[in-house]
C-alpha positions in Angstrom: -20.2 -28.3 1.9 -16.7 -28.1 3.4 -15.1 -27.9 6.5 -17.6 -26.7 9.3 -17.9 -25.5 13.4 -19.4 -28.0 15.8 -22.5 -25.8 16.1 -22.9 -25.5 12.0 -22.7 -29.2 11.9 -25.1 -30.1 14.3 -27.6 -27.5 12.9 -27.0 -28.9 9.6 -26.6 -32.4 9.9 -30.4 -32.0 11.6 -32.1 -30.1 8.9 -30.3 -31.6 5.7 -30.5 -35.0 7.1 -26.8 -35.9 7.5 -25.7 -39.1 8.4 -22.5 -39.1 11.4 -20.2 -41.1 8.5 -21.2 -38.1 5.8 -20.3 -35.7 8.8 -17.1 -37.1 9.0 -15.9 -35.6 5.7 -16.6 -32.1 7.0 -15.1 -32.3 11.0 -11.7 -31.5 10.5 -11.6 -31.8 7.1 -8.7 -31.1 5.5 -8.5 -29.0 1.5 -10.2 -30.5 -1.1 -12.6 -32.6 0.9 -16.1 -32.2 1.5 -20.0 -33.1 0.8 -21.6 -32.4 -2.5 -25.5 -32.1 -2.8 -27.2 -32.8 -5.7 -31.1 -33.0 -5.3 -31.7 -35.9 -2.3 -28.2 -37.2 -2.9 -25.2 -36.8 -0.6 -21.9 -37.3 -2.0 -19.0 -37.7 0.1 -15.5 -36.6 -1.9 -11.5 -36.0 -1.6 -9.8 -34.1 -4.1 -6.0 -34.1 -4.2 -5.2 -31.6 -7.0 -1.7 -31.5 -7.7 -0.5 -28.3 -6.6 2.7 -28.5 -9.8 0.1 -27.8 -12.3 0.0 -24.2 -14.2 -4.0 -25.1 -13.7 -2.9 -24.7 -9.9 -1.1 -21.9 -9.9 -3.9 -20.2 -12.1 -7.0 -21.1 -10.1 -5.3 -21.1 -6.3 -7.5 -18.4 -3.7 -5.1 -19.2 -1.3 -3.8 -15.6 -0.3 0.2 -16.5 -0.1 -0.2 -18.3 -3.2 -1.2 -15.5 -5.2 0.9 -13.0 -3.9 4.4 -15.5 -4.4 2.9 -15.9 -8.1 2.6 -12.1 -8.9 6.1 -11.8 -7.4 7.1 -14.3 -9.9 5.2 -12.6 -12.2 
């Protein structure tokens, strides 16, 4: 789960039993942080990518990024 509204939170924090600390990593989260789920498990993480990488360039979604890379063709 990444960054989410006020409302979202609340209604999620209630029904997947989120802890305030857990909901800090998706209020005003920034890229590449988040929660993972994995069965009863809540895992907090922050992932700095480095943004140099061909592996960047090749997976990015961001909209800008994309269009200055088929520019660059």
């Amino acid at each position: 789960m990444l960054n989410q509204a006020v409302g979202d939170r609340a209604i999620l924090a209630k029904q997947l039993n989120i802890s305030q600390h857990q909901l800090s990593y998706v209020t005003h989260s920034g890229e590449g942080e988040g929660l993972l789920f994995y069965g009863n498990v809540i895992l907090p993480f922050v992932d700095r990518f480095p943004t140099d990488l061909e592996l960047y360039r090749i997976m990015t979604t961001k909209p800008g990024e994309v269009a200055e890379a088929r520019e660059a063709g």
